[in-house]
N, C-alpha and C positions, 0 to 999 in steps of 0.2 A: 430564633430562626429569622432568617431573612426574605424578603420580598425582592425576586429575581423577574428579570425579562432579559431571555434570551433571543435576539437577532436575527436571521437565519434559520429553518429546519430542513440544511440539508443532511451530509451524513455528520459531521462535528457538530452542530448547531441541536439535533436531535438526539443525539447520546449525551452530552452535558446539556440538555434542559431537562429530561428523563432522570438521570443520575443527580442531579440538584437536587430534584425532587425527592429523588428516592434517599437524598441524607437528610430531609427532612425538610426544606425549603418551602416556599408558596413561589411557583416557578410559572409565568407567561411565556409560549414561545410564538414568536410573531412571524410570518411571512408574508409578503406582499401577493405571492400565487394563491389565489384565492381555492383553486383546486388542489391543490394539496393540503391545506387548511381543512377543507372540507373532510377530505380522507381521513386524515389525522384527527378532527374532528370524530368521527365515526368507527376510530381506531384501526384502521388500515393505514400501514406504515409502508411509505414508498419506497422502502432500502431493504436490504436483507444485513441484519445482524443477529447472530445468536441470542434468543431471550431478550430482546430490545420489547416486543411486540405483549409480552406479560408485565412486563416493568411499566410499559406506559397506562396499560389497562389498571395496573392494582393502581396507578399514584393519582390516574386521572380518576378511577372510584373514589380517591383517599379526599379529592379537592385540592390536591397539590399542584396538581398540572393541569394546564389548559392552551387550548391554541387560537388564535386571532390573526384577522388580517390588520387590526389597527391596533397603533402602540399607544393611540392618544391617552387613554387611562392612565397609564401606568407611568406617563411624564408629570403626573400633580404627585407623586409620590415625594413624600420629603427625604425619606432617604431611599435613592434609587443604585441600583447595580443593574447595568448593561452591557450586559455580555453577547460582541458581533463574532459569530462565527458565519462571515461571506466568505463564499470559495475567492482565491486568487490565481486564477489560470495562469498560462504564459498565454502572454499576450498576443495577438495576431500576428502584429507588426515584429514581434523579435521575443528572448528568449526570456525578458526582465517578468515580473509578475503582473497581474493588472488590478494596481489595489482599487482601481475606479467606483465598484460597484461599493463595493467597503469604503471610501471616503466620504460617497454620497451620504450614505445611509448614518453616518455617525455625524453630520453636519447638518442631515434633516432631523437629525433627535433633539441635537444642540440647541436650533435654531426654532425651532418648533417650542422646546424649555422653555426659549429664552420670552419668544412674544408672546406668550399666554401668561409671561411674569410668575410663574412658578421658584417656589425659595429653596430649601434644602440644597442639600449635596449629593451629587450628581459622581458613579465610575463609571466611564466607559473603557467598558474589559475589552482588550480584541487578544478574542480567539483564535483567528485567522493566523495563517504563515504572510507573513509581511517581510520586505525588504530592510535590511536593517535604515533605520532613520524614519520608517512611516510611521512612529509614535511619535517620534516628536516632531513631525510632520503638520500630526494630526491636532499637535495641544496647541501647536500657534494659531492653527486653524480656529479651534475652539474656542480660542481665546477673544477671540473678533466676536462671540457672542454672549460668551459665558464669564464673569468677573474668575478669575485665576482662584481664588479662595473658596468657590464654590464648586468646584470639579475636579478630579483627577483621570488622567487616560494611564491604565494601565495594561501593560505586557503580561500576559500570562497561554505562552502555546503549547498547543495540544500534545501529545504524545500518542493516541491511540492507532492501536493495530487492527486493519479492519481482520471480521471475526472475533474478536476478544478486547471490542471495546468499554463494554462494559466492568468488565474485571482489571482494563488498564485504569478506567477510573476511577471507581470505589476503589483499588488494591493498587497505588499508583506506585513504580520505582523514585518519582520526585513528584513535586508541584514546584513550577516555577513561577515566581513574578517579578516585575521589573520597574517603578515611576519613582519619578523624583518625590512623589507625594505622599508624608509620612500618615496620613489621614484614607488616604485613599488604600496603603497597603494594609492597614489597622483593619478595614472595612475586610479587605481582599481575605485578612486570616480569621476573621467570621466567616465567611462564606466558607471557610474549607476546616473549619474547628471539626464538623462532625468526623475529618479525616484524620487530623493533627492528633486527634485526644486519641485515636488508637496505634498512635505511634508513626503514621506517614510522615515522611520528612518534607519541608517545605521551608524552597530557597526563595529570600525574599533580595531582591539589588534595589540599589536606589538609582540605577541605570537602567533604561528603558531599552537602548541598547546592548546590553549585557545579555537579557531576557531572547531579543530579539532573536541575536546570533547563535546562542546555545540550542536552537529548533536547528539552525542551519546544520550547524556543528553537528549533532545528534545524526541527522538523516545521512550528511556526508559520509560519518564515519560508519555508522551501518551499512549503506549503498556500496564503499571501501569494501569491506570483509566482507559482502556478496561474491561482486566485483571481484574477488583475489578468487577464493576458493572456486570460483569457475571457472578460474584461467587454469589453475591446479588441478583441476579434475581434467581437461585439457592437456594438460601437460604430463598426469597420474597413466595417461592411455596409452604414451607414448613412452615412458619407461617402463613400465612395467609395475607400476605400485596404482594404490589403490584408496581416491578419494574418502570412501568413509574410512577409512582405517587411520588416514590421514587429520581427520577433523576432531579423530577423537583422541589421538596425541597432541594436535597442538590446542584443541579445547580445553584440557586439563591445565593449561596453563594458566593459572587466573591474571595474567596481564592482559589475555587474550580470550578465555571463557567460550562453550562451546555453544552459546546461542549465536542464530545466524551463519551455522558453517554447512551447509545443507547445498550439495550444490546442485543447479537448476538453468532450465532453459534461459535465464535471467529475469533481473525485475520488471515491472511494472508498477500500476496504482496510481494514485492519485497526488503521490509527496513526493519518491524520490527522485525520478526522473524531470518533475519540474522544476524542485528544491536545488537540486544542481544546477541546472540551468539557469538560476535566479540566482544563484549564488556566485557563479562566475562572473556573469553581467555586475555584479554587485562589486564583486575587486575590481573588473574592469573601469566601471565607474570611477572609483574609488583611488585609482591609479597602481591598484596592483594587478595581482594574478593567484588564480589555481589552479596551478598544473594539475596537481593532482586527481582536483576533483573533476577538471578537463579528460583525464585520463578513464576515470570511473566511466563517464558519460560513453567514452569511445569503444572502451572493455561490455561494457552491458549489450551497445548494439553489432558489435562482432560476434559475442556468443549466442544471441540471436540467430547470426544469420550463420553462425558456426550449425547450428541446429538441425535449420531448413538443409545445409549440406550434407549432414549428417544424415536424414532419411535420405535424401532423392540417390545419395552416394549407395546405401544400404540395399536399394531398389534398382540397381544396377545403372545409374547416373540418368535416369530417363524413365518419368512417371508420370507420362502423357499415355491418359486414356486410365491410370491406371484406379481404382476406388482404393481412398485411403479415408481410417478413420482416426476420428481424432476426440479423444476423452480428455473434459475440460480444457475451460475458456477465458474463467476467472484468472487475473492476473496469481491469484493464489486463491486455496482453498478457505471456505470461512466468508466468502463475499459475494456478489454478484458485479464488483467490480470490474470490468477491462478495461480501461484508460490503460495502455500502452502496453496493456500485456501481449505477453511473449505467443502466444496462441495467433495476434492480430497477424504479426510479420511470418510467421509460419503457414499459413492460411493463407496469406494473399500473395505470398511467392510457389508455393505449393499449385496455386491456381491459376499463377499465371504460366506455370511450369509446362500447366497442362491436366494437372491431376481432378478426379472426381472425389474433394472431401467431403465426408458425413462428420458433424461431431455432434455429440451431446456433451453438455454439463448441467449439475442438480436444479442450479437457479441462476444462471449466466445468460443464456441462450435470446431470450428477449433484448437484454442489452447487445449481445454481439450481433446480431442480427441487422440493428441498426448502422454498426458498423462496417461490414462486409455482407453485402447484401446475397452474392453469389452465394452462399455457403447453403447447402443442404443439412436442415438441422433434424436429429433421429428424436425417435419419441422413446426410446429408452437408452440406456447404456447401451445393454446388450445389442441394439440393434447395429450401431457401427461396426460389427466384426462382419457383418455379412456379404461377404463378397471381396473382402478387405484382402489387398494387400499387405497391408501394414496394419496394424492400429498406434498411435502414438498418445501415451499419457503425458498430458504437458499442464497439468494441474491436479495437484495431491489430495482429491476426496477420500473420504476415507472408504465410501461406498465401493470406489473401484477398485480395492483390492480384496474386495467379497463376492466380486463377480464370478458366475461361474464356466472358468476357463476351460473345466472337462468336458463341457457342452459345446461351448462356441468355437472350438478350434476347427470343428469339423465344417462352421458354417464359412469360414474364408477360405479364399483365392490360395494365400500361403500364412500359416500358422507364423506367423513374425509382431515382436510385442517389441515398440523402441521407447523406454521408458527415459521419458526424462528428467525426472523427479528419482530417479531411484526408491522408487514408490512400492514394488512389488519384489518379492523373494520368489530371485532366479530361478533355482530349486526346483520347488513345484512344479515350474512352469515347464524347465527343461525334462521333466520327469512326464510331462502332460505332453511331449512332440513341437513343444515351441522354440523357435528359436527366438532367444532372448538380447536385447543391445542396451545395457545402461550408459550410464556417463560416469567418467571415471573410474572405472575398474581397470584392473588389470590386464594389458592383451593375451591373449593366448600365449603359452611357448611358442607354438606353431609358429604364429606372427610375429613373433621377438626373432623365434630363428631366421625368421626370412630378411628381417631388417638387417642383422648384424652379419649375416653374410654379402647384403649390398656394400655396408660399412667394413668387412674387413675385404675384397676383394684383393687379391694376391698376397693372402697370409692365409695360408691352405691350414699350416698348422696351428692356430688358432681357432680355425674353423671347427677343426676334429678336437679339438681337446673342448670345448663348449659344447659342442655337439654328443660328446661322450659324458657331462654334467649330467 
């Protein structure tokens, strides 16, 4: 086993130092915030991920894991592996990524090596979503300190799903790596052997670019089949057919495969909404273009605001004054996440609307909070129905559809549930005096009939013979 110092313990940086560990490694995770070190130190973990917070406990009783504000130690190591997982926002100024924080840091490691005259062989892993070309950006960089025979920068990006990061990593679909450095990826397939020997597959390029793009590529294409499947459910309301039913004929297709056909108020998080943005900047750069992924970006914030229409529409186009609650905040369930979730734009047009929103979520709430400060947040689930007009589910816990709906209908304004997760079976509900609004389903006949008699207008007998169906 090897001797690890991971970079970074935000949420990537702290699920691969943890999970290093836990394949058996001697793993340092360094941050320069001295409080959260502390925390982490003391085993309070600043993020919510399922079972993160036992994995750190057993590996940090085991001596595998440890946290520090200083890397100095662990630069006299003769063989080193450092792995930078720094976030890379979009930038202030524009849409490109901001690998700033992450250049420094992997140039004070360098440089730092270099003047203490330290020997050995030196990888610096990055973690991080980076720009295609910021590896080899980074080795010319390095090279002004580091003799070229003594270092390799390798590509190796993350995959994980917040919620189920842990199991993306111990049980990955790939491991990817990318350096021109035959030394440095020998090193890279140790570090991941406790994976490999139980059969994980691991792509190695001797392009660091290769590496690079496959992240992009990846998030595009999932962000894509979000992206479609809410225009469809969209479009399912408007003929007459019916998004799940929908997802689960062209899911069995194995060109197309039924993960990610769920449709939803749209994305959020912390990847794909910037990963596009950084990506188109990147052809732009580069002297091309993507449309496509152009398009992604444009489809995600219309069915956003498709959303916000969707209730105020439901509430009779005007929900000034009126108490709405709103169940989950997390860009998805599994997280305490909202960078750009769907809940933010729903909420602060809801409220400039006019409306009185309540929401809770299990473990969101502290973070939204700082985002949308207006917001009246409830101390339980239950308590948003009370007085509600509406209540809208706009995040898939599992807790909310064990609430108990026979109780609470009696404490709202008007028993109306606008589910937009397709979260809860209608059924019950409509059985329980609620009136129910998913996304995607099928309209009424009622409302099919009224459409296609606007659409046949002076074809009387068309009308009657439809009408007699």
């Amino acid at each position: 086993m090897l001797k690890i110092c991971v970079v970074g313990t935000g949420y990537v940086g702290l699920v691969t130092g943890t999970c290093l560990a836990e394949m058996g490694h001697d793993v340092l995770c360094v941050d320069t915030h001295a409080e959260k070190i502390a925390r982490l130190s003391k085993g309070d973990i600043p993020i919510y991920e399922p079972g993160l917070d036992a994995i750190v406990a057993d590996n940090v009783a085991a001596g595998r894991l440890a946290f520090s504000t200083d890397i100095t130690s662990v630069l006299a190591w003769e063989t080193l592996v450092l792995f930078f997982a720094i976030g890379t926002p979009t930038a202030a100024d524009g849409p490109h990524a901001d690998v700033g924080p992450l250049r420094n840091a992997v140039l004070q490691a360098a440089r730092a090596r270099a003047e203490r005259g330290y020997g050995g062989f030196i990888v610096f892993v990055i973690k991080s979503t980076v720009p295609v070309g910021t590896c080899a950006r980074l080795d010319a960089e390095v090279a002004r300190w580091l003799p070229r025979e003594s270092y390799a920068i390798v590509s190796n990006p993350e995959f994980l799903r917040e919620g189920c990061a842990i199991e993306d990593f111990l049980a990955p679909d790939r491991i990817v790596l990318g350096s021109s450095s035959p030394h440095g990826l020998a090193l890279m397939r140790r570090v991941y052997a406790p994976l490999t020997t139980r059969g994980y597959r691991l792509l190695a390029f001797d392009t660091v670019e290769t590496s690079e793009m496959i992240k992009y590529a990846s998030n595009v294409f999932l962000a894509t089949k979000i992206g479609l499947v809410n225009e469809f459910a969209l479009l399912c309301e408007k003929v007459g057919a019916d998004v799940t039913d929908l997802a689960q004929g062209i899911g069995l297709d194995r060109r197309i495969g039924p993960a990610g056909l769920k449709a939803g108020p749209g994305f959020g998080g912390s990847c794909f909404p910037k990963d596009l943005r950084a990506l188109v900047r990147i052809a732009e750069e580069a002297g091309g273009a993507m449309p496509i992924a152009e398009a992604v970006i444009a489809s995600n914030e219309r069915q956003k605001r498709a959303m916000v229409a969707r209730v105020v529409e439901r509430l009779g186009g005007d929900v000034r004054d009126l108490r709405i609650g709103v169940l989950g905040l997390s860009f998805k369930a599994g997280t305490d996440d909202v960078r750009e979730a769907p809940a933010v734009t729903l909420i602060d047009e809801l409220i400039k609307a006019g409306a009185r929103v309540v929401a809770f979520d299990p473990v969101a709430m502290q973070a939204f909070g700082r985002i949308v400060p207006d917001i009246e947040l409830a101390a339980t689930a239950e308590d948003v129905f009370a007085d509600a007009a509406a209540v809208v589910i706009v995040t898939e816990w599992p807790e909310f559809a064990a609430l108990p709906f026979a109780e609470l209908s009696s404490a709202m304004a008007r028993p109306l549930v606008i589910d937009l997760r397709n979260h809860l079976d209608p059924a019950p509900l409509a059985a329980l005096g609620y009136e129910y609004l998913g996304l995607g389903h099928a309209a009424s006949r009622a409302d099919l009939l009224v459409e296609v008699e606007m659409e046949l207008d002076g074809r009387p007998e068309r009308k009657a013979a439809i009408a007699a169906e």
